[in-house]
C-alpha positions as CSV (number, residue, x, y, z in Angstrom):
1,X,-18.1,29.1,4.4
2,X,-17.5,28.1,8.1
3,X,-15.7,29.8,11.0
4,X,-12.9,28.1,11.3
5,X,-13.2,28.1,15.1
6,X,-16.3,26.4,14.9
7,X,-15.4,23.3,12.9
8,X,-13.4,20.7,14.2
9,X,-15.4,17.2,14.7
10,X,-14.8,15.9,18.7
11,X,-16.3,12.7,19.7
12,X,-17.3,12.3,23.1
13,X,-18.9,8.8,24.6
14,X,-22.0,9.1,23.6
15,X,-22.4,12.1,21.7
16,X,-20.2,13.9,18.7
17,X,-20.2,18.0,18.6
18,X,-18.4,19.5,15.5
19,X,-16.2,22.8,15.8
20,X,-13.7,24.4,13.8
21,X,-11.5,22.9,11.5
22,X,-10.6,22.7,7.7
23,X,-8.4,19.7,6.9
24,X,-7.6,16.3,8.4
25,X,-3.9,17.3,8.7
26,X,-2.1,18.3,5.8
27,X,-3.2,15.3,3.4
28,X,-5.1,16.5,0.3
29,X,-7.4,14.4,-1.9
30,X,-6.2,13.3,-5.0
31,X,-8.9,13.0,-8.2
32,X,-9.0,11.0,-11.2
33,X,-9.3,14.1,-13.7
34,X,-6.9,14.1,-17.2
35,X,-5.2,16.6,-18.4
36,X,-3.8,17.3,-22.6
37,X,-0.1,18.4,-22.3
38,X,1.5,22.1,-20.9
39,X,1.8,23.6,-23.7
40,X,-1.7,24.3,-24.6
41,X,-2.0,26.1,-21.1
42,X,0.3,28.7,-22.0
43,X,-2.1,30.1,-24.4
44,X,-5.7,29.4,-22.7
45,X,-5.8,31.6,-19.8
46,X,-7.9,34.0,-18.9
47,X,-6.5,37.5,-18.8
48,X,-9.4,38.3,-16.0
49,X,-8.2,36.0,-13.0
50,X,-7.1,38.3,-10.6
51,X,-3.5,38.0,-8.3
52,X,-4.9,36.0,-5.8
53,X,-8.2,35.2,-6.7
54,X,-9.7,31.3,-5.6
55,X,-9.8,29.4,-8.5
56,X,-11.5,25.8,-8.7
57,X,-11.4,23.4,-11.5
58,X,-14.7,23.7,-13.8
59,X,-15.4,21.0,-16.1
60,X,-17.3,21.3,-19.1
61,X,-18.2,17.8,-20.8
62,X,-14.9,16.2,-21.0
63,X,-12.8,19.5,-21.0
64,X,-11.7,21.1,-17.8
65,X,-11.1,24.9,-16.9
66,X,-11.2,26.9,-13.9
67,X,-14.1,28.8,-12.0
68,X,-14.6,31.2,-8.9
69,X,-16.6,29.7,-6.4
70,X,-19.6,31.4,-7.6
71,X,-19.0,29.0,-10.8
72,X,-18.6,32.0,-12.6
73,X,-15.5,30.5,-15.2
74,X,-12.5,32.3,-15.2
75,X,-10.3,30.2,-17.7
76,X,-12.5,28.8,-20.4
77,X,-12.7,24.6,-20.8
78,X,-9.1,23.6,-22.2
79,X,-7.5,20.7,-21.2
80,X,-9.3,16.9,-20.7
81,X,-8.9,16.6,-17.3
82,X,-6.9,17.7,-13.7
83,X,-5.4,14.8,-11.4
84,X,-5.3,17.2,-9.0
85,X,-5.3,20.8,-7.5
86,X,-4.6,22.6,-4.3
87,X,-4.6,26.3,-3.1
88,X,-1.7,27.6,-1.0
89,X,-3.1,29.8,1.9
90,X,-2.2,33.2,2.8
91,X,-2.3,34.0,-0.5
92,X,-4.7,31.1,-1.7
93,X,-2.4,30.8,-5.1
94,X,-3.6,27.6,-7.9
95,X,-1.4,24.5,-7.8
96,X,-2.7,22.6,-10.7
97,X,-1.6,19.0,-12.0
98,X,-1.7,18.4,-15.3
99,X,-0.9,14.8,-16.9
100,X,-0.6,13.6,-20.7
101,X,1.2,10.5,-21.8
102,X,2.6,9.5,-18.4
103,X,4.2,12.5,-17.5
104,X,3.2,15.2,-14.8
105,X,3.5,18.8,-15.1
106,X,2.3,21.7,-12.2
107,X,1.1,25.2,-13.3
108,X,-0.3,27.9,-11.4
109,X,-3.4,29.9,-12.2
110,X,-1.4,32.4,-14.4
111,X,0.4,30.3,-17.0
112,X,3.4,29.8,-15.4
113,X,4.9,26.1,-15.3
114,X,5.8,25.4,-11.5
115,X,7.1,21.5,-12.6
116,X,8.2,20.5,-16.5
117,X,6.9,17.3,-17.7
118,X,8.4,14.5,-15.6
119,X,7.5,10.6,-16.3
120,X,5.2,10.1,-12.8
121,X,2.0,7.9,-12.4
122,X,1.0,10.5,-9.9
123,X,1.9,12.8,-7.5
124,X,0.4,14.0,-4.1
125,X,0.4,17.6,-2.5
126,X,0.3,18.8,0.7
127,X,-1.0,22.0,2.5
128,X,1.7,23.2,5.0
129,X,4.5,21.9,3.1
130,X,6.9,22.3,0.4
131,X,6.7,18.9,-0.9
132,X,5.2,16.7,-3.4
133,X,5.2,12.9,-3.2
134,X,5.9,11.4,-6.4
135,X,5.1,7.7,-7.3
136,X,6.1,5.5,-10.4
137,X,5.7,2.1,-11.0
138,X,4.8,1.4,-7.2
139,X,8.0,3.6,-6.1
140,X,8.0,6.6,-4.3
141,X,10.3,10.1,-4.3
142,X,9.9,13.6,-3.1
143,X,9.9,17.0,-5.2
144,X,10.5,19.7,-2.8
145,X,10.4,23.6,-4.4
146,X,9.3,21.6,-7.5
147,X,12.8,20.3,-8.1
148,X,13.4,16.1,-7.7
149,X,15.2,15.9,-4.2
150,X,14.4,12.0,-3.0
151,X,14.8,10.0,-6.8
152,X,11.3,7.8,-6.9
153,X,13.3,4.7,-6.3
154,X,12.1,3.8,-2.2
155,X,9.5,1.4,-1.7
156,X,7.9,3.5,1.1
157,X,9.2,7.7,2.2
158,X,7.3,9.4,5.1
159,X,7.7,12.8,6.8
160,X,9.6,12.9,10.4
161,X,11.2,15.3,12.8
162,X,13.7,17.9,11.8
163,X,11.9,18.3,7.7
164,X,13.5,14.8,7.6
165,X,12.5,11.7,5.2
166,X,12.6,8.3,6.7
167,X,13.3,5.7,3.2
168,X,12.6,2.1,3.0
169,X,13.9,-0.3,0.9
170,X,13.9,-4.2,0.9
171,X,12.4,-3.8,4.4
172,X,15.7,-1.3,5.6
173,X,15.1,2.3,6.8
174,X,17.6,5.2,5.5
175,X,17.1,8.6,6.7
176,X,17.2,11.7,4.0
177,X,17.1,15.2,5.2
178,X,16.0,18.6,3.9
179,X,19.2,19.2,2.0
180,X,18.6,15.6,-0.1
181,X,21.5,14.4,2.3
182,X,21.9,10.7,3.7
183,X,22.1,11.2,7.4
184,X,21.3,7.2,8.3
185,X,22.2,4.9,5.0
186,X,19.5,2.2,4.0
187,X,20.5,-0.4,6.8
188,X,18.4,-0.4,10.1
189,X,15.0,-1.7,10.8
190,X,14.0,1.6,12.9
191,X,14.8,4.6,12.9
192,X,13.9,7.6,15.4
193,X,14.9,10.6,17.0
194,X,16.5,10.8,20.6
195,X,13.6,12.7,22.4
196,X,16.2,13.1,25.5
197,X,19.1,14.6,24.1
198,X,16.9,16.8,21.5
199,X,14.8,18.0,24.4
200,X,18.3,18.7,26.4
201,X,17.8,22.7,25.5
202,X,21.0,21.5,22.7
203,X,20.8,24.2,19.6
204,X,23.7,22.9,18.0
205,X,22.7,19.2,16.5
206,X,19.6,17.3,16.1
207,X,19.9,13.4,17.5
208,X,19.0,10.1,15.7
209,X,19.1,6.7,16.9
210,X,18.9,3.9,14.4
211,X,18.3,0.0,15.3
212,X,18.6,-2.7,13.1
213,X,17.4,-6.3,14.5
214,X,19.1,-9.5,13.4
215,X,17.1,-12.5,12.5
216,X,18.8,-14.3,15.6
217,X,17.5,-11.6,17.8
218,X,20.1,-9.2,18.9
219,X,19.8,-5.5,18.3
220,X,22.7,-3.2,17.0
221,X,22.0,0.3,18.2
222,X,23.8,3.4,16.4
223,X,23.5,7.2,17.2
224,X,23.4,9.9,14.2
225,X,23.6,13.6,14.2
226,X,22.1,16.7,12.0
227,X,22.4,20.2,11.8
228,X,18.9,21.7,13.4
229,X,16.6,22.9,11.0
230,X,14.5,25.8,12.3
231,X,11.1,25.5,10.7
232,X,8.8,28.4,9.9
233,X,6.2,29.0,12.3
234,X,2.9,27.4,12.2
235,X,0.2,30.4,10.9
236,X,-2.1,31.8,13.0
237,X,-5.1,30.4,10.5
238,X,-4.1,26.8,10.5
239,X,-6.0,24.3,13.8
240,X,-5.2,20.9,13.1
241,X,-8.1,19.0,14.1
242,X,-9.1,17.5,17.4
243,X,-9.9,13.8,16.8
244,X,-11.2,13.3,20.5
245,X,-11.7,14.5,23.6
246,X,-12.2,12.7,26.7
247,X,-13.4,13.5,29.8
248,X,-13.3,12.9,33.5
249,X,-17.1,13.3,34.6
250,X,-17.0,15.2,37.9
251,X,-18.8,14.4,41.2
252,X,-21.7,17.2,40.4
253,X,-22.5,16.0,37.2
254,X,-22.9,12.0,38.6
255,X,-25.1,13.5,41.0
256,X,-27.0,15.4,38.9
257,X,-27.6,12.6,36.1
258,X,-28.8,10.6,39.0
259,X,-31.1,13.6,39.9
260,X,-32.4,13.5,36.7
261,X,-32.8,10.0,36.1
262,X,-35.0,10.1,39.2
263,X,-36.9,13.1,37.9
264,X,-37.4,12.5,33.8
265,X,-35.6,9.0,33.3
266,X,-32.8,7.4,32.1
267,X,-29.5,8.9,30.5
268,X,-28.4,7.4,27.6
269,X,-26.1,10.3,26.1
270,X,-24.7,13.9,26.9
271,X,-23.3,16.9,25.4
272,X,-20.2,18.8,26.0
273,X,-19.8,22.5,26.5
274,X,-16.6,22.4,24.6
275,X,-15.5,26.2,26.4
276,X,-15.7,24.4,29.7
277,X,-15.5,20.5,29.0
278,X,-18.2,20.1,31.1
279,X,-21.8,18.4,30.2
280,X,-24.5,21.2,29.1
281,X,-27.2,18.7,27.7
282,X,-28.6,15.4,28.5
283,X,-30.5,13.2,26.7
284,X,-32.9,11.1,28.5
285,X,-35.2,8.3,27.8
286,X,-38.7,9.0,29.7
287,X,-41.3,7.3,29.8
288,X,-42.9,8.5,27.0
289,X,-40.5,9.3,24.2
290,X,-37.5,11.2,24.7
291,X,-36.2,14.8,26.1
292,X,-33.1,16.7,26.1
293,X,-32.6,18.3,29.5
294,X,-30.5,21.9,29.6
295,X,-28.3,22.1,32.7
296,X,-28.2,25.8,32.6
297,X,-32.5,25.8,32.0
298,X,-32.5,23.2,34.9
299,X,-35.7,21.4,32.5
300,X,-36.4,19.3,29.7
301,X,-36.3,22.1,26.5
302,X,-37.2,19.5,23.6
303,X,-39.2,16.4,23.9
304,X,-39.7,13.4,21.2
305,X,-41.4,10.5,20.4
306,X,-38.5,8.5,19.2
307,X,-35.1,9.0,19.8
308,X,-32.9,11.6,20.0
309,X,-29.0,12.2,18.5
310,X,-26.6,15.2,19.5
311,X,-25.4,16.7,16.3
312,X,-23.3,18.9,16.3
313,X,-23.1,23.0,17.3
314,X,-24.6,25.6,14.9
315,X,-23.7,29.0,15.1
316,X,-23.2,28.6,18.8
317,X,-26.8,26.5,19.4
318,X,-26.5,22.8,20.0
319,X,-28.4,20.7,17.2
320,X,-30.0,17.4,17.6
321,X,-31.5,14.6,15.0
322,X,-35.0,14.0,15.5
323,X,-37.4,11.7,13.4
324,X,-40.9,13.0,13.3
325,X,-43.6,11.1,11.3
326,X,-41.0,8.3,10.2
327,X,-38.9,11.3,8.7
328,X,-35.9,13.0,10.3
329,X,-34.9,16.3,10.8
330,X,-32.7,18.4,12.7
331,X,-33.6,21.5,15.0
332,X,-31.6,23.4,17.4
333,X,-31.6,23.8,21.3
334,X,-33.9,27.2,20.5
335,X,-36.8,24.8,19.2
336,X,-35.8,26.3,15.7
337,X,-36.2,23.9,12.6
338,X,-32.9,23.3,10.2
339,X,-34.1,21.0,8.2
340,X,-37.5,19.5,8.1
341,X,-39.0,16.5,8.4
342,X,-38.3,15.1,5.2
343,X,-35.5,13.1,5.3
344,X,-35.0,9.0,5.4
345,X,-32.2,9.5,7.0
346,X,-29.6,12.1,8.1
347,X,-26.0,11.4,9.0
348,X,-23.7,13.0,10.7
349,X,-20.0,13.2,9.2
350,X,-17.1,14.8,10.0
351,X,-16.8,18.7,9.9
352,X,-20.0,19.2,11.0
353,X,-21.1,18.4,7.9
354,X,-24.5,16.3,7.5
355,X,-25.7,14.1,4.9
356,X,-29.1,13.7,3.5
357,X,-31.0,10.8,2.0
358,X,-34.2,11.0,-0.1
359,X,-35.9,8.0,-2.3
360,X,-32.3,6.8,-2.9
361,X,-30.5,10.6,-3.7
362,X,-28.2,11.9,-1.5
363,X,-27.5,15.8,-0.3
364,X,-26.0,18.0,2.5
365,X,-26.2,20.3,5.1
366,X,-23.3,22.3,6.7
367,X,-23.1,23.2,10.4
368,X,-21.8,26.7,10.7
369,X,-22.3,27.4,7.0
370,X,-23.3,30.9,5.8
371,X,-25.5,28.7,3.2
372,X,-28.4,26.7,2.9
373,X,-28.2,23.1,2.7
374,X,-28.3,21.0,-0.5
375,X,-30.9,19.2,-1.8
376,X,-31.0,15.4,-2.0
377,X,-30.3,14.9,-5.8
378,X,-27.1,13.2,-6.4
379,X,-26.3,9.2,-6.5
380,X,-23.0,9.7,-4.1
381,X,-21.2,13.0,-2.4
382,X,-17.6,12.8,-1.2
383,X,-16.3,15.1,1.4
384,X,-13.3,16.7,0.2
385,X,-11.2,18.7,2.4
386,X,-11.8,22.2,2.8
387,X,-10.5,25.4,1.1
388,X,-8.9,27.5,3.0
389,X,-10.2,30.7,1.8
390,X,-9.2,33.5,4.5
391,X,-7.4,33.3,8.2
392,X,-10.9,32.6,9.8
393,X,-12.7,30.9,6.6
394,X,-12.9,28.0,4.9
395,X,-15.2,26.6,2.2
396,X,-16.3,23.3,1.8
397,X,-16.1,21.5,-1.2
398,X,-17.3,17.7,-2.6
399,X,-16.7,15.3,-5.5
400,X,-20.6,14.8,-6.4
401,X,-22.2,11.6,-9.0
402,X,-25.2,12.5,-10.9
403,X,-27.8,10.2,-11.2
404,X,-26.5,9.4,-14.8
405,X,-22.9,8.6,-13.2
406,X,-21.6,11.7,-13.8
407,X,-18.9,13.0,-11.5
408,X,-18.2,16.9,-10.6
409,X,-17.0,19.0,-7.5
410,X,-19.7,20.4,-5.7
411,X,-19.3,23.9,-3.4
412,X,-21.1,23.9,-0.2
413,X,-23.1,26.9,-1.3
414,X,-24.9,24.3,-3.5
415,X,-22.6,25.4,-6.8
416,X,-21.6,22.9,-9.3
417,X,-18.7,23.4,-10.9
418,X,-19.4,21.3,-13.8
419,X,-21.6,20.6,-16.9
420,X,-22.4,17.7,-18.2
């Protein structure tokens, strides 16, 4: 599990640094699992899940149930597969898909039926939102409260302002809102909202303009209004991530990379302090090797042979790639070892999340994690997004092959939650 504040990914220049985050937006993964049909589910359930207790799909051979994150199973093997599953913070309750014959059903961890068997290809969740993408035959539609509100007859639907649903067909844009009511009919070729007159303190109607080109180029321009939805607040437990941050480097710190260049050698990266968006490290080329120089130690604190890479923050410590021997490993600003020198290679991904590579098998290592890292022993690892588990928690969670070609979810405390 990671602090959520220290987990979003930032990329700066030269150097990344992870902090705080959980999810890449509201998008969650989709899997290939397959389910047998709702009615078995009804029966199958353990009577030991508690109200709100984390569930994860568990697979068992070719049968799937549902485990805590311990892998401790909580609803014995039952069904051949999940296409996919989601939990719903505060209250972290199971939304699982379940698909037979073409059709698509939703259940929760306790039996109940959230969505009766509709004829879908797919569907597709999200985290902070109400509603489910549905897709058939290369068409799309929206269930919203598990009820059809958008028919899957568009060739394209995507959120906008206002809980609104901007439609395409035959390369026209309609616009759909909350309600399942046409607000713009299929006919323009853009379609937005008036950022002036919604930003005009007006509480009464919520502005659309729509434009359609014609093929000899003119442009017919139309206004629309809505009523103005007032959405629920944002909770306190959700950062969206930071995908960059830039900065403007100030007088002092020029002077003080020449300083240093003139001292120890060239500059070829830099760390940011991401409290004060200021650089805290430098990583210099010497003569000799290479050595990360602490502004607030005024010296070099780590010295190597070949060269060195910012990784990410750990627990508050700045972490750095090293290669030692051939071999990489990773050690904080403290001189304290992470990982030893043992690795091919080690890559940093988003998250703060590292991965290993040994003779050809793959593993990981967390930033921030309460855990210990993962062996390389796997043929591939997927970084799914995280599970939200509490306001300031979230626990990591990957689709793992085996060396056999075997695929399973994988918890970052080094759980499988399968058995082949």
């Amino acid at each position: 599990m990671r602090r959520s504040d220290d987990f979003n990914l930032f990329y700066v220049e030269f150097c990344v640094r992870y902090f705080s985050n959980f999810s890449d937006l509201i998008l969650v993964f989709m899997k290939p699992f397959y389910l047998l049909f709702l009615l078995s589910v009804t029966t199958v359930f353990s009577q030991n899940t508690k109200k709100n207790e984390l569930l994860l799909p568990y697979r068992d051979g070719n049968l799937w149930g549902l485990c805590d994150t311990l892998g401790k199973v909580k609803v014995k093997p039952f069904t051949t597969g999940m296409v996919d599953f989601m939990t719903t913070p505060p209250n972290f309750k199971g939304k699982y898909v379940i698909k037979k014959n073409g059709k698509i059903s939703i259940i929760d961890q306790h039996k109940r039926a959230l969505l009766a068997e509709m004829n879908l290809d797919s569907v597709k969740m999200f985290l902070l939102s109400k509603d489910i993408f549905a897709y058939k035959n290369n068409k799309m539609g929206v269930i919203r409260n598990f009820k059809m509100l958008i028919p899957v007859q568009y060739d394209k639907i995507s959120f906008d302002a206002n809980e609104s649903y901007v439609v395409e067909k035959g390369g026209k844009q309609g616009l759909i809102n909350s309600k399942g009511k046409w607000i713009i009919p299929i006919a323009y070729t853009t379609i937005y909202e008036s950022w002036k007159k919604n930003r005009e303190g007006n509480r009464d109607k919520f502005y659309w303009v729509a434009r359609d080109e014609k093929s000899d180029g003119t442009e017919n321009e139309v206004g629309f209004t809505d009523s103005i939805v007032l959405g629920e607040e944002t909770p306190e437990w959700y950062n969206p991530p930071i995908a960059g941050m830039k900065i403007q480097i100030t007088e002092e710190e020029e002077n003080r990379s020449k300083r240093i260049e003139e001292k120890y050698g060239e500059v070829v990266s830099y760390s940011i302090n991401t409290n004060t968006a200021s650089i805290d490290m430098y990583i210099v080329k010497m003569s000799t090797g290479y050595g990360v120089y602490s502004v607030d130690q005024d010296k070099i604190i780590l010295k190597s042979d070949t060269s060195i890479e910012v990784c990410g923050l750990n627990n508050g410590y700045t972490t750095f790639l090293m290669k030692k021997n051939g071999q990489m490993g990773l050690i904080d600003e403290t001189g304290k070892v992470l990982l030893d020198f043992e690795y091919d290679t080690i890559e940093k991904e988003w998250g703060g999340i590292c991965m290993l590579k040994k003779e050809n098998k793959k593993g990981l290592f967390v930033l921030n994690s309460i855990y210990k890292g993962v062996k390389p022993k796997y043929k591939e690892i997927k970084i799914l997004d995280t599970i939200p588990v509490s306001e300031t928690w979230q626990f990591g969670l990957f689709e793992v092959t085996t060396m056999n070609g075997k695929k399973g979810l994988l918890g970052e405390n080094g759980v499988e939650y399968f058995k082949n």
